[in-house]
N, C-alpha and C positions, 0 to 999 in steps of 0.2 A: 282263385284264392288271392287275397292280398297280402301286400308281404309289406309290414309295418316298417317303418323307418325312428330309431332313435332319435330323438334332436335335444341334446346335452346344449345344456347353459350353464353358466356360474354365475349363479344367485348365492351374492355371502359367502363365499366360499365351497358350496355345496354344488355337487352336479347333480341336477334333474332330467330323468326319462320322462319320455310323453307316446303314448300310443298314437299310431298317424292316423288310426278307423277312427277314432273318437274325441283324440287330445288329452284324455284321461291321463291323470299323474299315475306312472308304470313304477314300482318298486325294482331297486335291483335286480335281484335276482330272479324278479317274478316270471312265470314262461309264458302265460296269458295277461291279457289286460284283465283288471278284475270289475270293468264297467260294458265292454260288449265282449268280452270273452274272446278275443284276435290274439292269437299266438303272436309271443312277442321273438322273433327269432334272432339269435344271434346279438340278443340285448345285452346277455352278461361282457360279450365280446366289445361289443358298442360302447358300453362303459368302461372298460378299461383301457380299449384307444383312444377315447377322447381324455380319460385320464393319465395318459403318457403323455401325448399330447400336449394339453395344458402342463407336465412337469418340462416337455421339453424346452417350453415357450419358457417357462419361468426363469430354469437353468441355463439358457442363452441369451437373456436379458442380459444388459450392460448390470454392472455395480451400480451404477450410478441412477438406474430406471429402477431396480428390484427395492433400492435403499437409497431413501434421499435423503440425505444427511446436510442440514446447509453449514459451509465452511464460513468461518470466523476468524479473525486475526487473534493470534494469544492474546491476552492481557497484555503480557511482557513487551509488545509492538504498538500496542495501539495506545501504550502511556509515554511520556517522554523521562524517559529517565533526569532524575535530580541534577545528575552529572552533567548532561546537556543541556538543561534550563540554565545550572549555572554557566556555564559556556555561554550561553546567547546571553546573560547580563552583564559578562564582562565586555563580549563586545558594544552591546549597545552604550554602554559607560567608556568604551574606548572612542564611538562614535559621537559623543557628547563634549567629550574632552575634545576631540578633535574641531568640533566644531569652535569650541571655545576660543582654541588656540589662533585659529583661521578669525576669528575677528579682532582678539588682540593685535597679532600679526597686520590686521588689513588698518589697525590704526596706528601705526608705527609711520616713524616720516619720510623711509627708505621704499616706503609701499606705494607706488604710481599704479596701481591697480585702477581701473573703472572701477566704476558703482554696479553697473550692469553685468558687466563683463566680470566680478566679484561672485556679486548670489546666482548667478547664473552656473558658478563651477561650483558651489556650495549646492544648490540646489540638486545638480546632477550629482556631487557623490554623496546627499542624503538616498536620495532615489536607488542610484545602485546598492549602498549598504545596508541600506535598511533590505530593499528586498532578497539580499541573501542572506542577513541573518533571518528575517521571516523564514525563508526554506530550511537553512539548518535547523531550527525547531520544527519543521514538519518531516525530517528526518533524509531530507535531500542531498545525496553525495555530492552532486555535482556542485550544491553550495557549498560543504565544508571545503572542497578540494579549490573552489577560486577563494575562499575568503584566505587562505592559506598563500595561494598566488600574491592575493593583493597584499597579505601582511609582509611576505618578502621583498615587492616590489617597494614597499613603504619603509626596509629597513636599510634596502638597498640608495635609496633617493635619501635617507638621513645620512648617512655615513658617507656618502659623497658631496653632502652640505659642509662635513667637517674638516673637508679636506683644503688645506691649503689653499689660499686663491679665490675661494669661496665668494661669491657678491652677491645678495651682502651677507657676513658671516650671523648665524642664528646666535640669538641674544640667549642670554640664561635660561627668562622663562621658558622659552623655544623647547629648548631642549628638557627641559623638566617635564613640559608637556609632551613631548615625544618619548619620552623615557615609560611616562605612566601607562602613554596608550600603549607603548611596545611591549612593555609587563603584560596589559592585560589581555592583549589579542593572543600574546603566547601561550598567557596560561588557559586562555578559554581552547586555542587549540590543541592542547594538550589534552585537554577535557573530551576532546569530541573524538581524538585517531589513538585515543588509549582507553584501556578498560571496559565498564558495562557501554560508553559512549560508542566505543569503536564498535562495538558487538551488536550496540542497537542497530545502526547506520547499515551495519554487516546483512544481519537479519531482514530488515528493510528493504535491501537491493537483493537480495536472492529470492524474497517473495513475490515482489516486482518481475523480476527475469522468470519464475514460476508461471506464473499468472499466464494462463489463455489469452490469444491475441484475438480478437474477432476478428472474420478475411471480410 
């Protein structure tokens, strides 16, 4: 006597029986094949283990295998709030001024500057400014926190220009143009470590520190 073997698949969602005498599609619950007549033994049993089975597989799948879901950044992350657009226009208009002033300055008659030795320090602090204000628009802490650096170290180097003794002492315009950049770097940093600013940059860096490292 032969003794038939279930063989369950999942087609669509459905489990199919197969008789092993003949391959005939077996119904559930059927006890014979209904094409050579082979007792189907221990079918109904067949198909209910392989349908635990399959529920156990399903329900120990990860979350992430059963439901893919693909992750997207809010809206609220992936726009740069108004707050820090204005931020990066004060500075770059801090950074234009500054440059203005640096060639006024460099045609003054107290100025023994090179010519080389001139746009060559102009050249490196377009290069460095510009490239952190670029990053604080792409939402980069470690740029707000040096542009921050550099606006103190730049209030710090004026007020010790005003000091007694000074050579040579900064002439009016000097100071008029230090004044405006020192307004507006302030208030662009005001822009970016308070309010939606601060919260963006916030949001930013705890998505970043979220974020899976590949090994």
């Amino acid at each position: 006597m032969l003794v038939p073997e279930a063989l369950p698949a999942l087609l669509g969602g459905v489990l199919v029986m197969y008789c092993s005498s003949c391959g005939n599609h077996v119904g559930d619950n059927a006890a014979f094949c209904g094409q050579c007549g082979a007792p189907v033994n221990g079918g109904i049993d067949t198909v209910n283990h392989a349908q635990g089975v399959a529920s156990e597989f399903t329900q120990g799948a990860p979350l992430s295998a059963r439901t893919a879901v693909p992750t997207k950044a809010p809206p609220a992350e992936r726009t740069t709030p108004a707050q820090v657009k204005r931020a990066v226009a004060c500075f770059v208009a801090s950074v234009i001024l500054a440059l203005i002033a640096s060639l006024v300055d460099f045609n003054e008659p107290h100025n023994n500057m090179a010519v080389p030795g001139f746009f060559g320090m102009d050249a490196l602090f377009i290069i460095v400014f510009w490239l952190v204000i670029y990053k604080i628009g792409k939402g980069r802490n470690w740029a707000r926190i040096t542009y921050l650096v550099l606006t103190v170290v730049g209030i710090m180097s004026t007020l010790l220009a005003q000091l007694p003794g000074a050579s040579p002492p900064p002439s009016a315009l000097d100071l008029a143009f230090d004044v405006v950049t020192t307004l507006l770097d302030l208030y662009g940093l005001w822009l970016v470590f308070t309010g939606p600013g601060s919260s963006w940059f916030a949001r930013r860096v705890s998505r970043k520190v979220e974020r899976p490292v590949d090994g």
